[in-house]
N, C-alpha and C positions, 0 to 999 in steps of 0.2 A: 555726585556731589556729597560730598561732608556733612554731616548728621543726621538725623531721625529718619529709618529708613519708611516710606512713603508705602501701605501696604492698599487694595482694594480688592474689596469683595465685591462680587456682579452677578444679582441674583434677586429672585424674589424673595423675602423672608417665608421660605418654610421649614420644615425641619428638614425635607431630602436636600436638600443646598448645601447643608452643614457649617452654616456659622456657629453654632453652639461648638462642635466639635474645634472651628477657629479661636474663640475664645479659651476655651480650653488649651489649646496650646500655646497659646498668647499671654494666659495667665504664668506660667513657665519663665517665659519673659519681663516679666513684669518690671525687674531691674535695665533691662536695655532701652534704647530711645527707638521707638517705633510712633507710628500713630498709623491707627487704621478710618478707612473712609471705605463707610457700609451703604449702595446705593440698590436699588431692590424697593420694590409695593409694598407698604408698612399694612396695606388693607388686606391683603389675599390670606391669612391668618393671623389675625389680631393676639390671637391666645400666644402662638410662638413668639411674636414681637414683645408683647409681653414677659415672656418667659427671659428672653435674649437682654431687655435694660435690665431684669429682675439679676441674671445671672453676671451682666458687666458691672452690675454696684457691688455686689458679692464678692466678684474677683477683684474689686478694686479696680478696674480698669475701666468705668465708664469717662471719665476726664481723658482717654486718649482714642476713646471711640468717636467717631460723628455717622450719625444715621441721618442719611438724607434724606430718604423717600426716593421715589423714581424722578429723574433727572430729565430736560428736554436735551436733544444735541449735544447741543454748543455748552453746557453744563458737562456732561456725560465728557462730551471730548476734553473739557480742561481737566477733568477727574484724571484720564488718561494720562495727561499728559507730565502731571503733578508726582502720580506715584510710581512706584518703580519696581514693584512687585505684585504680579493677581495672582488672588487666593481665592478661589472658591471648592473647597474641598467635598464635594457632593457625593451620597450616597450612591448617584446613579446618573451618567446626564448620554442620552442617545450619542449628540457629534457633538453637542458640547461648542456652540458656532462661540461664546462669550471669551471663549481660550484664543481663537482667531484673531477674534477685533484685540484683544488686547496685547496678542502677538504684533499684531499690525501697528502699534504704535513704540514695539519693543520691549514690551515686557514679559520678565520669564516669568510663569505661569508655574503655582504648586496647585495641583490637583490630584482626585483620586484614581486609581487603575480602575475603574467601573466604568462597563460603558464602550464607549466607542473616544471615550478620551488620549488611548495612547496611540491613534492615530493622528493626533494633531499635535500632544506634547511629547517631544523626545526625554524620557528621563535623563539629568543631568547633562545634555545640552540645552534645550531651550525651555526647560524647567526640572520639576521635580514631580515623580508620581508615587501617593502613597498608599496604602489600604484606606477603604472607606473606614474613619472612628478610629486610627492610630493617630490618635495625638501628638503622643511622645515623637513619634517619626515626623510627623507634620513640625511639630517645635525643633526639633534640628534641623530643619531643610530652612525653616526661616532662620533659626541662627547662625547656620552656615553663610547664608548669604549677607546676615548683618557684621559678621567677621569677615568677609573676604568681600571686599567691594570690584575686585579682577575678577572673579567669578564672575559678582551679578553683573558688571561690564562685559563679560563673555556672553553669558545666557542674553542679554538684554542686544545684542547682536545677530545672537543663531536666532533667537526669536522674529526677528526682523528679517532676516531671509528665507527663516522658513514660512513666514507666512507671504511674500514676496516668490516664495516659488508654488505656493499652493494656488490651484485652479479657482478661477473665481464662479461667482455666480452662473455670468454671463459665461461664460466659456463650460462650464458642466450640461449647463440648460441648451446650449448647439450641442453636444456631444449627445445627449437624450432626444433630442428633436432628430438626429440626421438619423441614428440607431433607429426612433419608429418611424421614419419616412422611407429607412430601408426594408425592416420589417411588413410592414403593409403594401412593398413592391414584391415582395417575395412569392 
């Protein structure tokens, strides 16, 4: 759809998350139609939430931020469904499950190469992956997809199949159960 591209960060407010480093590249932006929707524990460090409104009035951008606080469901899922790009550019995230859920409802996904991330997001298929604290790189990957709406129509696809071919829960948790039910007949 046709204007302000719909961005969401998914995380708790701490500094390894790296919304500071979002804002940062977003400030960049400042002349484009974006609006971002930050949902994440405003409690688990007070000081960085602080720091974060301190640093979106600074940039001039808090009038296109909205901070939620932690969302129930059915909140969480309209969240999804509203925006059209997740951004959570983290210093370090093990598998990183919030890149999943939000594949799962087709969103491409910019995150960082740390971690165990580029196992779930394919660079420039079903997102973008950048160094942890390259801003500059992180603000081209959102402006590319705020100039090419066939992109993010592509990425917002592969994302939906790839997480449609990735193993679920239920299916990893039988693969581990049958694995030590052979191991302990051994």
């Amino acid at each position: 759809a046709k204007g302000s591209l719909r961005l969401l960060f998914l995380g708790n407010l701490i500094r390894r998350k790296g919304l500071h480093d979002l804002l940062t590249a977003l400030a960049a932006l400042r002349d484009r139609d974006w609006h971002l929707d930050v949902v994440g524990s405003l409690e688990r460090d007070p000081d960085y939430v602080a720091d974060i409104r301190r640093r979106a009035k600074q940039l001039d951008l808090a009038e296109r931020i909205t901070l939620h606080g932690t969302l129930d469901e059915s909140l969480l899922t309209e969240k999804y469904t509203k925006c059209q790009v997740l951004v959570v550019p983290s210093s370090y995230e093990g598998f990183g499950i919030v890149y999943l859920e939000g594949m799962s409802f087709g969103l491409p996904v910019i995150a960082t190469m740390a971690g165990g991330t580029d196992e779930i997001v394919r660079h420039e298929s079903t997102g973008f992956l950048v160094q942890p604290g390259d801003t500059v790189s992180l603000g081209r990957q959102l402006e590319q997809l705020m100039d090419d709406p066939e992109l993010l129509a592509r990425m917002s696809l592969a994302s939906l199949a790839a997480f449609r071919g990735h193993p679920t829960w239920e299916t990893s948790m039988k693969k581990v159960s049958r694995f030590l039910t052979d191991l302990s007949r051994a």
